[in-house]
N, C-alpha and C positions, 0 to 999 in steps of 0.2 A: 680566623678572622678577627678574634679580639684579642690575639697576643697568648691567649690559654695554648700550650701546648701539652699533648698526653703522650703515654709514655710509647705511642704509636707512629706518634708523627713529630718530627723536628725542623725548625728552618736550617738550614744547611747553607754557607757559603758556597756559590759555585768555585767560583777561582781557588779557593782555600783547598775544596773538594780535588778540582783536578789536578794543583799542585803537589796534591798526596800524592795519588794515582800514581804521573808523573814519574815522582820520584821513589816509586817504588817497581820503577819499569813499564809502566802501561801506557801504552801509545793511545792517544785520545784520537778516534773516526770521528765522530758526531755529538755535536750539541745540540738540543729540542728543547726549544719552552711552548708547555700547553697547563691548560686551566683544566684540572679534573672536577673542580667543584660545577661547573655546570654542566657535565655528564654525568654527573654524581645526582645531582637535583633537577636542575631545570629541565632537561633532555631525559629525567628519568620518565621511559614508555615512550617514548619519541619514537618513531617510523626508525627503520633500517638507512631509508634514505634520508633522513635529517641527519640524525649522528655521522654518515660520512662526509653529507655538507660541509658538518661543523667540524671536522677535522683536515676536511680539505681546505677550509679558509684556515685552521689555524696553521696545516702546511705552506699554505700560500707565503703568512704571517712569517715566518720560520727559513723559507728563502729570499726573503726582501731586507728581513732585520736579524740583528744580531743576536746572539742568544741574551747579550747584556742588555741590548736596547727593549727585547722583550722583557727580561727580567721584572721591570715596572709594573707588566699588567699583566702578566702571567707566571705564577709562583712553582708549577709543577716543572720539574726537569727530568730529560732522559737525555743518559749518558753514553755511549756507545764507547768500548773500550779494547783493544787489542792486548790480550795478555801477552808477558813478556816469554 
């Protein structure tokens, strides 16, 4: 959140990222952008059915916009990858 990164966590270029992949034979299935910081905190001890709530809106999220267009407000990515 303030730019500190540790030696756990890194920002990571999407595009940069799958261009690797890519070109190293791996066929790209799925793009996902979701916010772990608020299941990490806000949502920690939340009901079973909160936590699905909020992954089903961020699903919702996830089939209306692009993983670029979320990019802006949601920093976590999962990548779905076909080995070659």
């Amino acid at each position: 959140f303030l730019g500190w990164e540790k030696w756990y966590m890194k920002r990571v270029d999407d595009q940069a990222f799958l261009a690797q992949a890519e070109a190293q034979g791996f066929k790209v299935m799925e793009v996902k952008k979701h916010n772990l910081s608020p299941l990490k905190g806000f949502m920690r001890g939340a009901s079973e059915e909160a936590v699905a709530e909020w992954v089903e809106f961020e699903n919702k999220l996830n089939r209306r916009f692009s993983a670029e267009q979320l990019d802006k407000i949601m920093w976590s990515t999962t990548v779905v990858v076909q080995k070659p």
